[in-house]
C-alpha positions as CSV (number, residue, x, y, z in Angstrom):
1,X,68.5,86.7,132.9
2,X,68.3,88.5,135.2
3,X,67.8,91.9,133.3
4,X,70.3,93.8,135.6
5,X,73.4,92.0,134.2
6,X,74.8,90.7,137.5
7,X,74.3,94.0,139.1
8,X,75.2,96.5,136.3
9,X,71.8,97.7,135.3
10,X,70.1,98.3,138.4
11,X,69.1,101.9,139.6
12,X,72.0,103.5,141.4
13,X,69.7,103.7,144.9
14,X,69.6,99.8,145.2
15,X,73.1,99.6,144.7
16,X,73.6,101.8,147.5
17,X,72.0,99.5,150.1
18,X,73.1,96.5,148.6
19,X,76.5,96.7,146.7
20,X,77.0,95.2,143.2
21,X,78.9,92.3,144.2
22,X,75.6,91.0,146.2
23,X,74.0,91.1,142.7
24,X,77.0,89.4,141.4
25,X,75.7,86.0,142.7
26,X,71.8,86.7,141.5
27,X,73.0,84.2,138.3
28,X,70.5,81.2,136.9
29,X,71.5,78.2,135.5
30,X,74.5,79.4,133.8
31,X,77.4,77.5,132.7
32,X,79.8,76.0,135.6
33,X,76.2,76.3,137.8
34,X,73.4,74.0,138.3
35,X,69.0,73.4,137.9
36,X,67.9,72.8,140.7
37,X,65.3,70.9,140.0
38,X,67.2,68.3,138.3
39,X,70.6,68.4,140.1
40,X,73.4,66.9,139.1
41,X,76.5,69.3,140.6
42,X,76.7,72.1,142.6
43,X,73.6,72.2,143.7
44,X,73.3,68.5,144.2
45,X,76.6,68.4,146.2
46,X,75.6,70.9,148.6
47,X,72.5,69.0,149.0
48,X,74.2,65.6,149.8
49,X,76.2,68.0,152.5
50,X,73.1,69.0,154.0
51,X,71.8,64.9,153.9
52,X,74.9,64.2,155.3
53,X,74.3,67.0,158.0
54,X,71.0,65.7,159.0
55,X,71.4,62.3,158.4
56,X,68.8,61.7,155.8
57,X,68.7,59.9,152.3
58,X,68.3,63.0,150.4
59,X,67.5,66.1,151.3
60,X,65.9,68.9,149.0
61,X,66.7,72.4,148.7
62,X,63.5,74.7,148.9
63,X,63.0,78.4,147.6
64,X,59.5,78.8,147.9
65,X,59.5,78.1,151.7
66,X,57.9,75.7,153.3
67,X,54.8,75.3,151.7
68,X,56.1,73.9,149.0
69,X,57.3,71.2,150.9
70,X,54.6,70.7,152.7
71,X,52.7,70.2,148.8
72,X,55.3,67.8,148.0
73,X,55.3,65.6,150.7
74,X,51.6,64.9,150.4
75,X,51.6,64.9,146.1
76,X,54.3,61.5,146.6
77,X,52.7,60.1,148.8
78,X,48.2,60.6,148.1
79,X,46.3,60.3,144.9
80,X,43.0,62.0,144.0
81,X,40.0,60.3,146.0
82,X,42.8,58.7,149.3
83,X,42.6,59.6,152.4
84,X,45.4,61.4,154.4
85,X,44.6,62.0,157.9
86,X,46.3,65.2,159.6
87,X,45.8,67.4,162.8
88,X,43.3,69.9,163.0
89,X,46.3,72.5,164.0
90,X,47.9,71.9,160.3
91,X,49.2,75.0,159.1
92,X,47.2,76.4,156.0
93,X,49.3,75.3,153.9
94,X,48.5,71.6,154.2
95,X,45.0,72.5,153.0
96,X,46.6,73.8,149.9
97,X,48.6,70.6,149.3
98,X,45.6,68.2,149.9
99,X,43.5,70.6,147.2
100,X,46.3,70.1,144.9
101,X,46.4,66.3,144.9
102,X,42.7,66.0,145.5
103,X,43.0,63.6,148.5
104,X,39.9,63.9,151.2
105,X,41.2,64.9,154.7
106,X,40.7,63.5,157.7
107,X,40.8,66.0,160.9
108,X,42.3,64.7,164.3
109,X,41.7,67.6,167.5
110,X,44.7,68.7,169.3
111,X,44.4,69.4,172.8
112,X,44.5,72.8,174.4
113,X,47.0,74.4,177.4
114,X,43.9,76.1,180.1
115,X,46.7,77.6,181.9
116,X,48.4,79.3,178.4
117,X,45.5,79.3,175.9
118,X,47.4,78.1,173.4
119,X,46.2,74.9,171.0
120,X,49.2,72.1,171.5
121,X,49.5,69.0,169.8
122,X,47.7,65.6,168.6
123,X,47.9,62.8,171.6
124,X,48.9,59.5,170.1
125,X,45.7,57.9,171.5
126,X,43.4,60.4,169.5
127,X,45.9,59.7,166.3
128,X,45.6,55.6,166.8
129,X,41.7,56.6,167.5
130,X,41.2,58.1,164.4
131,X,43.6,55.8,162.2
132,X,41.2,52.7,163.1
133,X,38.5,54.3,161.6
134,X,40.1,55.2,158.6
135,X,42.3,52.2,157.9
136,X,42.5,52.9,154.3
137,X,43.9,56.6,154.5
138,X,47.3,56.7,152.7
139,X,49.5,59.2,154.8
140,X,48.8,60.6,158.2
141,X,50.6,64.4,158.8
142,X,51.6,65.5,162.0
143,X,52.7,69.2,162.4
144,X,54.7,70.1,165.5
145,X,56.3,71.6,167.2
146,X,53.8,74.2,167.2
147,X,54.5,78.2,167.1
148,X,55.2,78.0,170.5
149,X,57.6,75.6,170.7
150,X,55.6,72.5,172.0
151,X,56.5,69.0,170.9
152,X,54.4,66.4,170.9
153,X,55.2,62.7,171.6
154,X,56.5,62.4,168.2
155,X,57.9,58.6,168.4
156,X,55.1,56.9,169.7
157,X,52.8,58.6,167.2
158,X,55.2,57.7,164.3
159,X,55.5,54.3,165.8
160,X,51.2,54.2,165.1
161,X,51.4,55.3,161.6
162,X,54.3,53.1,160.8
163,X,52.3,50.2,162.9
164,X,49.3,50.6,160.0
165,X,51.3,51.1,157.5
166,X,51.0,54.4,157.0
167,X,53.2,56.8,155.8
168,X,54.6,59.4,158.4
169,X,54.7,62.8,157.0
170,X,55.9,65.4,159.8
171,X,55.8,69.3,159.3
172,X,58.5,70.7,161.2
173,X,58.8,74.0,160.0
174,X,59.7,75.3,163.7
175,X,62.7,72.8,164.4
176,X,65.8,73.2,161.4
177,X,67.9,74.0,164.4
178,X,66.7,70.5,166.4
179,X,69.9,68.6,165.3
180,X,72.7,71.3,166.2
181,X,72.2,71.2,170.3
182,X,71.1,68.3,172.4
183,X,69.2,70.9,174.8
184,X,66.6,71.0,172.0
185,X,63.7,68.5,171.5
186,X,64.9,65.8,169.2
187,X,64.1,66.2,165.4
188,X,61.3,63.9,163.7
189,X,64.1,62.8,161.5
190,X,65.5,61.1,164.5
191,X,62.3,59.2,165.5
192,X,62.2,57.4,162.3
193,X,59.3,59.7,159.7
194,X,59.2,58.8,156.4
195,X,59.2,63.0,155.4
196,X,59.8,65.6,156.7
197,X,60.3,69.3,156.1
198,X,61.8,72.4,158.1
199,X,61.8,76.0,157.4
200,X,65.7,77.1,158.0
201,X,64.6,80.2,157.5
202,X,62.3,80.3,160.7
203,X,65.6,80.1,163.0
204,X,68.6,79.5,161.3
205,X,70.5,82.5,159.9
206,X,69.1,82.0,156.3
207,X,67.2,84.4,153.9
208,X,63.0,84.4,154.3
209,X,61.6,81.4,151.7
210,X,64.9,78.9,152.1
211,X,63.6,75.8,153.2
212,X,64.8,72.0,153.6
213,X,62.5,69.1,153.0
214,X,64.3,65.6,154.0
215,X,63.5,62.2,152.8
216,X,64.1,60.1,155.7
217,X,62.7,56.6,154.7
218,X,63.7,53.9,151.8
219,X,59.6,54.0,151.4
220,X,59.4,57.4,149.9
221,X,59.6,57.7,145.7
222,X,62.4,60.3,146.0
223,X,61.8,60.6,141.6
224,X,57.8,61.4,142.8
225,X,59.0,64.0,145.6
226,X,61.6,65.6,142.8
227,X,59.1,65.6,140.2
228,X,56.2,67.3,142.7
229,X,59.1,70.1,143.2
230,X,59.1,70.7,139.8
231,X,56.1,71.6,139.3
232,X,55.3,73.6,143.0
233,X,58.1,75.5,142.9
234,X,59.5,78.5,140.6
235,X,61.2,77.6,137.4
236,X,63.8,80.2,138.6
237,X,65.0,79.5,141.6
238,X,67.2,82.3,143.6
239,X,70.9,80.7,143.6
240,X,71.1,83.6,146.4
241,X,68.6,81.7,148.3
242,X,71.0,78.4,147.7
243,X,74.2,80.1,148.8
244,X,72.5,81.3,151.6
245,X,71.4,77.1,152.9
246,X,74.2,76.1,151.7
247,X,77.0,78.9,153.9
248,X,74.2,78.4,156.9
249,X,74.5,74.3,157.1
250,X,78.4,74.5,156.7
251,X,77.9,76.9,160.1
252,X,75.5,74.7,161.9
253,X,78.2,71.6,161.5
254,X,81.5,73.7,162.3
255,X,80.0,76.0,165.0
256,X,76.1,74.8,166.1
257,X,76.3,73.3,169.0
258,X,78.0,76.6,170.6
259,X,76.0,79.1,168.6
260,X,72.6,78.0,170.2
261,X,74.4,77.4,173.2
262,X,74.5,80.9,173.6
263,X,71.1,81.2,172.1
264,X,69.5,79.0,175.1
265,X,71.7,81.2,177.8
266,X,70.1,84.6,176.5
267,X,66.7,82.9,176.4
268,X,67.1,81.6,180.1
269,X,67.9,84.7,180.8
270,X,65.2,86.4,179.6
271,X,62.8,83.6,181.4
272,X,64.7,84.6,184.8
273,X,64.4,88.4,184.4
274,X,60.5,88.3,183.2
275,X,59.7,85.7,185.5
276,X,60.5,88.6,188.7
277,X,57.8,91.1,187.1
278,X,53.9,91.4,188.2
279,X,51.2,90.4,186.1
280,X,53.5,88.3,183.8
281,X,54.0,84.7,183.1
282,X,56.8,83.1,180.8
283,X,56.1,79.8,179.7
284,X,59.0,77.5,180.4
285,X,59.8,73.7,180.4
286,X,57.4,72.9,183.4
287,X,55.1,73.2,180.5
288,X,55.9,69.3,179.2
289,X,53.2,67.0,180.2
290,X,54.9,63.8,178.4
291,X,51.5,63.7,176.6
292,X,50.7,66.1,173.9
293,X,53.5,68.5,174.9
294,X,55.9,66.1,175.5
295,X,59.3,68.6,175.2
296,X,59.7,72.2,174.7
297,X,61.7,74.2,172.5
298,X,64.2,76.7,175.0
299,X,64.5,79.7,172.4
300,X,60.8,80.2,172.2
301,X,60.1,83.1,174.7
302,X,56.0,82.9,175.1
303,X,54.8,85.7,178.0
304,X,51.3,85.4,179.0
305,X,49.7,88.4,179.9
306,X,46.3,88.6,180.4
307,X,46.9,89.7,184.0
308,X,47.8,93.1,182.3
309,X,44.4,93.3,181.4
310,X,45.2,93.5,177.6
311,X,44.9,91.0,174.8
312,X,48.1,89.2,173.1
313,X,47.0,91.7,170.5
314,X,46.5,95.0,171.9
315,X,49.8,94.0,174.1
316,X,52.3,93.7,170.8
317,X,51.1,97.3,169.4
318,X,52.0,98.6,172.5
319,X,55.5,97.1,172.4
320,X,55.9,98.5,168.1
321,X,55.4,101.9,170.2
322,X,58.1,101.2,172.2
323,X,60.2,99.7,168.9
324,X,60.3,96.3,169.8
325,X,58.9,93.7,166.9
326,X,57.8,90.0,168.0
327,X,56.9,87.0,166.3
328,X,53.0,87.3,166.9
329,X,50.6,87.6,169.8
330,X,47.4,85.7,170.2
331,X,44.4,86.5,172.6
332,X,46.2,86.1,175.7
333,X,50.0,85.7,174.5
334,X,52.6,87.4,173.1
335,X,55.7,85.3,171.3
336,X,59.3,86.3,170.5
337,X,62.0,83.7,169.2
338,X,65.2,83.9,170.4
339,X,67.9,82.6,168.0
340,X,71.7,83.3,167.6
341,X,71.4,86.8,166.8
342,X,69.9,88.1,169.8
343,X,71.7,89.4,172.8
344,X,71.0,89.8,176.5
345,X,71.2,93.6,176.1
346,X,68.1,92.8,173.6
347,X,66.1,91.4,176.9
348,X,67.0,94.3,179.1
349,X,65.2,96.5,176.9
350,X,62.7,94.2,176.7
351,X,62.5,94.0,180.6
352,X,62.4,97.3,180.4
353,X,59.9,98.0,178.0
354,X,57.5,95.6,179.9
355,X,58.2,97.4,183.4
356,X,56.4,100.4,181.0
357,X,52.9,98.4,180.2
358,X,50.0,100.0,183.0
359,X,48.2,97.1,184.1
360,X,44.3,97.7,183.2
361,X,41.7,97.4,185.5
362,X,39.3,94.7,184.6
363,X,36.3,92.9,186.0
364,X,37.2,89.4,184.2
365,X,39.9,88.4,181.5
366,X,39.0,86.7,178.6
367,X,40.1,83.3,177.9
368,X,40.9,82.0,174.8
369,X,37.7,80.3,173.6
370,X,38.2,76.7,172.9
371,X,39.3,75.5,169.7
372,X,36.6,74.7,167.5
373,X,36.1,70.6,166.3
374,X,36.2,70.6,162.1
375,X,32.8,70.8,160.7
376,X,31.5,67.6,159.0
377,X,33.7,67.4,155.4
378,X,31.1,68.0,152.5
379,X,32.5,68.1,149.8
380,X,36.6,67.3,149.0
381,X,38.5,70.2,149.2
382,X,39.3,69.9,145.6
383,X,35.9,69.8,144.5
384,X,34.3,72.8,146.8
385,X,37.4,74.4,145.2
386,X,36.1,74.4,141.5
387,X,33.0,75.1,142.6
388,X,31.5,78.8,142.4
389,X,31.1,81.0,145.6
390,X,29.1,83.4,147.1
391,X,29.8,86.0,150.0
392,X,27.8,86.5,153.2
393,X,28.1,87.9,156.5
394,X,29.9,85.5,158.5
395,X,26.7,85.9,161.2
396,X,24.6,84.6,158.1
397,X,26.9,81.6,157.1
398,X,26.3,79.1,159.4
399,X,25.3,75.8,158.4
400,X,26.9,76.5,154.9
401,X,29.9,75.3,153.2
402,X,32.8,77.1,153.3
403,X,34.4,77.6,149.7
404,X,37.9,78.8,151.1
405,X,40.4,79.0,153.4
406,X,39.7,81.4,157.1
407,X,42.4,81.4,159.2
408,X,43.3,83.7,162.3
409,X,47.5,84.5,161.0
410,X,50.0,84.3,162.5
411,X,50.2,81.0,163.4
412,X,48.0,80.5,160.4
413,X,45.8,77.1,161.4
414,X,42.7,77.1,158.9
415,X,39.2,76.9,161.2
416,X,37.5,76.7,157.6
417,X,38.7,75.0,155.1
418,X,37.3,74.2,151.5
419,X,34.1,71.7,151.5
420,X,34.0,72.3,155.2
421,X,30.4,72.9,156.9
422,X,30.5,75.6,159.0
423,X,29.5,75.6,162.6
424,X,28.3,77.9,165.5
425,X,31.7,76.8,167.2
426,X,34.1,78.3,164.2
427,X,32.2,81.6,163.4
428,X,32.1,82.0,167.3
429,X,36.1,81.7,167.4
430,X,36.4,83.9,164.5
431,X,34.5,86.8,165.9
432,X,36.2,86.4,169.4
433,X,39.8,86.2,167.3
434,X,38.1,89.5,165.1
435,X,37.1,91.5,168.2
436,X,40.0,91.3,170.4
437,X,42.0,92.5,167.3
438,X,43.2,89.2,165.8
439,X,43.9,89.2,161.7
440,X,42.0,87.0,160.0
441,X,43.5,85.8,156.3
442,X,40.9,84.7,154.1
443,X,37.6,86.2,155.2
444,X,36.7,89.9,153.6
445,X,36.7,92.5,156.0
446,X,34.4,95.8,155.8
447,X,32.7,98.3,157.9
448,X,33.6,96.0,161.3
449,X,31.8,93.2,159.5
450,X,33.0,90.0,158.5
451,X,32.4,88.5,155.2
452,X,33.3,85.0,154.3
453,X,32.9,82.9,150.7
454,X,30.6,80.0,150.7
455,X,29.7,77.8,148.3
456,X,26.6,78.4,146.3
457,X,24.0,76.7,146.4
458,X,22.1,75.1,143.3
């Protein structure tokens, strides 16, 4: 394996575009090579280099993204039945980890930018809040910085979980690139968390799926977090995908600090050039509040432009007609990353571009509606999971329990979850998200109707 012999078998068209001595390195564990899930030489030495690199005990190589990380962290740490409390702005895929080890979550609410309507980050008084109530949970999960680059006072909340002996679990999929310039925020691994995982492939110059997950602590069961792996992740994993984290972190420590140098300087640059044009606003570090945006990330490019008169939405298929591709829009925002590849000739077409957009006449502009408080927990996610469903109109399915996951994508934060009761507040957001264009993964679209899966009811 793999059936096209290192290249020789595939059809002639693929190696056209990508050249047989790619496919050379497409290999599994053959001899001179490594498992990765069980390492003990190449792979384990570029591993201990990328430890070394971000100053962690041991650091895990990842080739089914994030996610799988994210799984992980909460398998070592939470049994069936614990509590693990995490913010209400999780990414989806913490749901997914908490029905795997059958733990019962509890939500913390992240506060929400007026000015931006964008959700932010936990405070650490509504973390320490929720923690005395739930003195037994296990693990408490913190995922920032958000989409949008927004930190939140990471140290002091770490210091809380630590203070109750908790463990400190940080998703931090948006900051791989933290360590390699001291004009970013700091990384969670700096500020003492237990775990804590990073998608490279979000902004370093990796392939899509490569992902690191650190073990920080001497607390963590590194044989549990190895052993979780194992069983999340694929059987085969992509040595290209390993070459790939492993070329990208000898980069970072010969040539980081002045590759995002330049980064930052094209990013400023498009904040200066934006900031001259009508009817926009770029978010920038005036944005840090030293609460729950407590630093900002200087390669996220956010422009707010509901003064257009369009939403976030309508806003980015008007920029595909013009052949520029962001990261996502939202009701009132678009988003673009800058990273090392981009140029400042990339944000005078952009400038451009947006010089194009005819500002809409409109009585009022929408605001983003506010972020809807979890409904009360019914049932444990695992359970409502292995339970049987039923379909309604969204309209129709308040006051039930939700049997899956419904979340607006990108950036992907579940407003439903499994076991969740669902409220006037979430199937409001929904149908805002819905109408204004928003995707919404998980719910069954059809006819301009909504359609979610709820549980049944005996």
């Amino acid at each position: 394996m793999p059936g096209h012999s290192r290249g020789r078998g595939v059809p002639r068209i693929i190696k056209r575009i990508f050249r047989q001595d790619f496919l050379k390195f497409d290999l599994t564990e053959v001899s001179g090579l490594d498992y990765l899930h069980y390492a003990k030489g190449v792979i384990k030495e570029a591993e201990d280099l990328a430890a070394d690199l971000y100053d962690v005990n041991r650091t895990f190589f990842l080739v089914n993204g994030t996610t799988a990380g994210v799984h992980a962290m909460i398998l070592a740490t939470c049994k069936e039945g614990e509590k693990i409390i995490v913010g209400r702005n999780s990414h989806r895929s913490v749901i997914g980890g908490i029905i795997a080890s059958g733990a019962n979550p509890v939500f913390v609410h992240p506060e929400f930018n007026e000015e931006y309507g964008i959700i932010t980050n936990l405070t650490p008084e509504a973390l320490e809040n929720t923690i005395k109530q739930h003195r037994d949970a296990k693990a408490v999960l913190i995922t920032t910085p958000n989409y949008y680059g927004f930190q939140g006072n990471l140290k002091e909340m770490i210091d809380i979980v630590h203070r109750y002996g908790m463990y400190a679990l940080v998703d931090e999929a948006h900051g791989a690139h933290f360590p390699f310039n001291s004009k970013f925020p700091k990384s969670a691994i700096e500020y003492g968390a237990d775990m804590v995982v990073q998608s490279a492939h979000k902004t370093l110059p990796t392939l899509t799926q490569t992902s690191l997950l650190h073990i920080v602590s001497d607390r963590i069961n590194s044989d549990m977090v190895e052993q979780s792996l194992a069983v999340i992740e694929t059987s085969s994993p992509s040595y290209i995908f390993m070459i790939f984290l492993d070329l990208v972190r000898r980069e970072m420590a010969l040539h980081g600090e002045e590759l995002w140098d330049r980064a930052i300087d094209v990013a400023n640059y498009a904040r200066e050039r934006i900031s001259t044009l009508s009817h926009y606003k770029v978010v920038d570090e005036n944005v840090v509040n030293g609460n729950d945006i407590f630093a900002f990330d200087p390669i996220k490019l956010t422009i707010n432009v509901k003064e257009i008169g369009m939403s976030g939405f309508e806003f980015e298929s008007f920029l595909n007609r013009n052949r520029i591709e962001i990261e996502l829009s939202d009701l009132q925002n678009i988003l673009l990353f800058i990273t090392i590849g981009n140029e400042k000739r990339d944000i005078d077409y952009l400038v451009k571009v947006l010089k194009m957009a005819n500002k809409k006449e409109v009585s009022k502009i929408e605001r983003m509606p506010d972020f809807p408080v979890a409904g009360k927990q019914v049932f444990s996610p695992n359970d409502a999971f292995n339970m049987d469903y039923e379909v309604r109109d969204i309209m129709d399915s308040k006051g039930k329990v939700s049997w899956g996951i419904v979340a607006p994508y990108p950036p992907g934060i579940p407003i439903l979850a499994p076991g969740m009761e669902i409220t006037n507040e979430a199937v409001d957001f929904i149908m805002t998200m819905y109408r204004r264009g928003g995707m919404i993964q998980g719910a069954i679209e059809d006819s301009g109707k909504i359609y979610v899966r709820v549980i049944r009811e005996a």
